[in-house]
N, C-alpha and C positions, 0 to 999 in steps of 0.2 A: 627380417621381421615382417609379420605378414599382418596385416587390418583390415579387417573386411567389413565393407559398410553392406551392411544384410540384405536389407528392402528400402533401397532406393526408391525416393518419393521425390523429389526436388526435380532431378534430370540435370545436376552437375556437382562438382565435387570440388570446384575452387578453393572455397573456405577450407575443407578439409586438406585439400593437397598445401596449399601456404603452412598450415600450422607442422604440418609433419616435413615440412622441406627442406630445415637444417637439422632435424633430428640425428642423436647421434648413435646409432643402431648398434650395438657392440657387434652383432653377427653381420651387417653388410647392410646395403641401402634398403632400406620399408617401403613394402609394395601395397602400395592401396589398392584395393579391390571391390569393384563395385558387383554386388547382385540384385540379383530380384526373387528374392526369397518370401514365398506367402507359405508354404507348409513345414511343420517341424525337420520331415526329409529333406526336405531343401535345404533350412538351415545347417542340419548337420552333415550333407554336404560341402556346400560353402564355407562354413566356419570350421570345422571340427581340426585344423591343423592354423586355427587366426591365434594370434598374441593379445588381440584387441576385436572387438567386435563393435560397430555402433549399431545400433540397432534401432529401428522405428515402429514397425506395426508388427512384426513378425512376431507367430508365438515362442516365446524363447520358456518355452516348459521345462520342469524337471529331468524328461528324458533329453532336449537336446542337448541340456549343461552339460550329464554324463558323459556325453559324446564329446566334448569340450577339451582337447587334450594338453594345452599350451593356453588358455584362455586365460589373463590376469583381471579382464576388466570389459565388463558389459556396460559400452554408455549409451542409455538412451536418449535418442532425440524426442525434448519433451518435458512438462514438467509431470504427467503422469509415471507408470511404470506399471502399471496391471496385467499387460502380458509378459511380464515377466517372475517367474518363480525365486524371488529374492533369498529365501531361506534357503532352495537349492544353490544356490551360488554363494552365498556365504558358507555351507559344508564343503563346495568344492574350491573355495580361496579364491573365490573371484568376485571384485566390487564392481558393483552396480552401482550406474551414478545418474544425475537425470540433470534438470534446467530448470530450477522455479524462479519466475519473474520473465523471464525472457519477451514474453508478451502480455504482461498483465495489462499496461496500456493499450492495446488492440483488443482483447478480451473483453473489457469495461468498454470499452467503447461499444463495442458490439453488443453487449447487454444491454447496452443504456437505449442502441439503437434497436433493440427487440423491442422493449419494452414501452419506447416512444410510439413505434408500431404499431402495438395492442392497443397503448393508450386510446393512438386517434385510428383506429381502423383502415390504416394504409393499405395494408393487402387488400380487406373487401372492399375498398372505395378503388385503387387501383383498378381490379378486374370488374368492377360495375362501368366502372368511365371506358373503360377500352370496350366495354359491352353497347356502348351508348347510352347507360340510364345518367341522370344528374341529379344534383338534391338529394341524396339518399337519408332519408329522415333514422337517422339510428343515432340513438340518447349518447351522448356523451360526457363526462364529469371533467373538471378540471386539475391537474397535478397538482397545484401546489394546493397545501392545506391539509393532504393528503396522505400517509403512513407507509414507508418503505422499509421492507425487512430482506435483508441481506443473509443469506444463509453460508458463514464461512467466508475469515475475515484475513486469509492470506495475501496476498502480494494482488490479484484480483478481485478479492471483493475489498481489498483499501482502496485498491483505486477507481473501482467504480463508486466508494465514500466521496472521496474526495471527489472527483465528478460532477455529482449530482449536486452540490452545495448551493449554488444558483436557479433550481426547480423548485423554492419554495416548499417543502415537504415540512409536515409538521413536525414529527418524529421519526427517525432513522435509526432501527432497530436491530442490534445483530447477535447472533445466534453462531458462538464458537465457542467448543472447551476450555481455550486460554483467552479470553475477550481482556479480566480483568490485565493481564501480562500485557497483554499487545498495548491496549490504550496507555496503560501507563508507561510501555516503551516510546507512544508516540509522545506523550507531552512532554518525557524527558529530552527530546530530540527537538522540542517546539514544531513541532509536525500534526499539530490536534487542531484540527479547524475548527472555524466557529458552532458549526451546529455539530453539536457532541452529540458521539453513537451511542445509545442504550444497549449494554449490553443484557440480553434477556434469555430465558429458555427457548428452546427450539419450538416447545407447545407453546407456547407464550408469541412468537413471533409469528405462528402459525397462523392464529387466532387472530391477532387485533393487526395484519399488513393487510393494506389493499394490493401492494407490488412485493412479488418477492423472485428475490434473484438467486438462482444456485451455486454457489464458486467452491463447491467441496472436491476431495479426492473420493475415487469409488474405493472404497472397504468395507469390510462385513459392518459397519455400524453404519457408513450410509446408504448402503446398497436398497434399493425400493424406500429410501425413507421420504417416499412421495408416493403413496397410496391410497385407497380409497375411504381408510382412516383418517390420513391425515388432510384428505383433500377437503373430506366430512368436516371437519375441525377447521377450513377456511371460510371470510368473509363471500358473503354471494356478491357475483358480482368483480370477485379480486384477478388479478393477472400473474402467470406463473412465468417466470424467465428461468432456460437452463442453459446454460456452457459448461459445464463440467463432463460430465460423463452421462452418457443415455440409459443408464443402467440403473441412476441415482433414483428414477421415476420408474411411475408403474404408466405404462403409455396407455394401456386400453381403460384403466381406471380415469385417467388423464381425459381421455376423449371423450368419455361416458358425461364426464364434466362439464365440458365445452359444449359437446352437443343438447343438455338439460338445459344449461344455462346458467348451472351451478360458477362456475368459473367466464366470468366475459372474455378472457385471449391468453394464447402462450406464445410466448415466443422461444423458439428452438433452434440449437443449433447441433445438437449432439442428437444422435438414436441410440438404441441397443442396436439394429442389423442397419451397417452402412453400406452402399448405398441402399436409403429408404424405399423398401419393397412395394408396388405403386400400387398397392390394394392396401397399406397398411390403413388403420383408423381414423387417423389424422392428417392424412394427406389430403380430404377430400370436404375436411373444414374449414369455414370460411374463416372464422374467427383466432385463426389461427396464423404466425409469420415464421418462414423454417427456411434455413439456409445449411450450407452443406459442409456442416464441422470446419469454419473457414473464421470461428473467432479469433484464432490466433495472426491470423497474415497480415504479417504487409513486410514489403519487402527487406525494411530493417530488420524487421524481427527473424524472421527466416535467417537474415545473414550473419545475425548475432547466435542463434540457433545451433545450426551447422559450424560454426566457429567454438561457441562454447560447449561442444560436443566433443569434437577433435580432440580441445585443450582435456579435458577430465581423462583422457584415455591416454594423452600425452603425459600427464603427471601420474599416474599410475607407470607406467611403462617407463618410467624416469625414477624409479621407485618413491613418488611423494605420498601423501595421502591427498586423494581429490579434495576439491573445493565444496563441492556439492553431492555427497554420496546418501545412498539407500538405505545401505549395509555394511554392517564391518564381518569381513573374510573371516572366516576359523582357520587359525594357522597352530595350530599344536607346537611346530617349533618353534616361535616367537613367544605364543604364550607360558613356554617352557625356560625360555631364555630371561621373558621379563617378572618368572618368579623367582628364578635364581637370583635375578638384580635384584627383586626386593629383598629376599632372603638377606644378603650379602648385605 
């Protein structure tokens, strides 16, 4: 049995080699294999004869799938999935599975640490002190008192709720299709802190945050849904925070903001083209604090990452249904089999 880890990112494969180590192969012992796949040929090179595939940045397109001869189970490292073509692989019977939560505590942290940033001007006071200037007279406001809106209230923007609960904020406001479901999943669970989340529209949250933090998936419904509309439609003054995906924002609409004055800071940690092209708009903003798509790390989380990767590809190839899937496969003869049972 062959599994091939596509585009290796990490530089080892322990966690994965443990979890497949007493597996019990019906055709002989499982060869892990590692690549470095960055183009669709490459993938369908390396993968086109895997049982298993894990996969991390590579584009797993419609055309590699069909290449895909033996393939049961696309797991990606990650709790996104956007390079990968989910509808093609459920026509071709193969699940796609991913990771949410794995690092929402790092995540939230890291927003929380964007946004403290912006708050108090650390980047520009940073390269002003290392310049030699001191006293830098630039106005500052105080956080507590003050209105945070959370856009997208999964397993990352909970936790950077809960987080924030000791900054004094007057209102904490969040902006997700299931708002009412989730809070009422959390009191059921006595998991509802004291300063209870407003759940509010997306214009509504828009409109009355001074801090707003991004924790959405990219889809056709959030894709650019930070634009020069909706940038239009914030407090002057306000601070935008993204970890999610760099796609989610309009970036030169973004900067246009920063540099009027419309928006006082962003904090970033995701782009649309990574690594950030050194001419881009934003790079050369003072008012601005960017780090290099690294919200998710810290060591735990990576090893729980790579572990809970392995296992989804392990339980597919064990024939279970994953833990944590995308997609459910189209199987004609199953679903042939289970209308006969209901038939019967």
């Amino acid at each position: 049995m062959k599994i091939v880890i596509s585009d290796d990112r990490f530089g080892r494969a322990d966690e994965e080699r443990r979890v497949f180590a007493d597996f019990p192969a019906p055709t002989g012992k499982v060869r892990l294999i590692t690549a470095r796949c960055r183009t669709e040929d490459e993938l369908i090179g390396a993968c086109a004869e895997a049982d298993a595939v894990l996969l991390n940045q590579a584009p797993m397109t419609g055309r590699v799938i069909s290449r895909l001869k033996k393939c049961r189970v696309i797991s990606r490292y990650g709790t996104g999935y956007d390079n990968v073509d989910i509808g093609a692989a459920a026509k071709a019977g193969i699940w796609v599975t991913n990771v949410p939560g794995y690092c929402a505590g790092e995540a939230a942290e890291h927003a929380l640490a964007l946004l403290l940033s912006c708050a108090r001007f650390i980047p520009e006071k940073d390269r002003a002190v290392r310049a030699g200037q001191w006293n830098l007279n630039r106005p500052i406001r105080r956080i507590s008192g003050r209105v945070l809106g959370i856009v997208g209230f999964g397993a990352t923007g909970r936790a950077l709720w809960e987080k924030v609960q000791g900054l004094g904020f007057s209102r904490i406001l969040i902006a997700d299709p299931h708002i009412d479901a989730k809070l009422a999943a959390l009191r059921e669970k006595g998991g509802y802190p004291p300063m209870k989340a407003e759940g509010v529209s997306f214009a509504a949250l828009i409109s009355q945050s001074d801090f707003i933090s991004l924790h959405v998936p990219l889809n056709e419904s959030t894709r650019c849904c930070i634009n020069r509309k909706t940038i239009a439609g914030m407090k002057d003054g306000a601070v935008l925070v993204n970890t999610s995906r760099g796609a989610v924002l309009d970036e030169r609409a973004l900067a246009e903001a920063l540099e009027r004055g419309k928006l006082a800071g962003a904090g970033l940690d995701v782009f649309e083209t990574e690594p950030l092209p050194p001419d881009h708009p934003l790079a050369a903003l003072p008012n601005t604090a960017l780090s290099d798509h690294s919200a998710y790390y810290s060591e735990e989380a990576v090893s729980e990452l790579k572990t809970r990767t392995a296992l989804n590809a392990r339980e597919v190839l064990e024939g279970k249904i994953p833990k944590t899937p995308v997609n459910r496969p189209y199987n004609a003869g199953a679903e042939k089999q289970a209308e006969e049972e209901i038939t019967a």
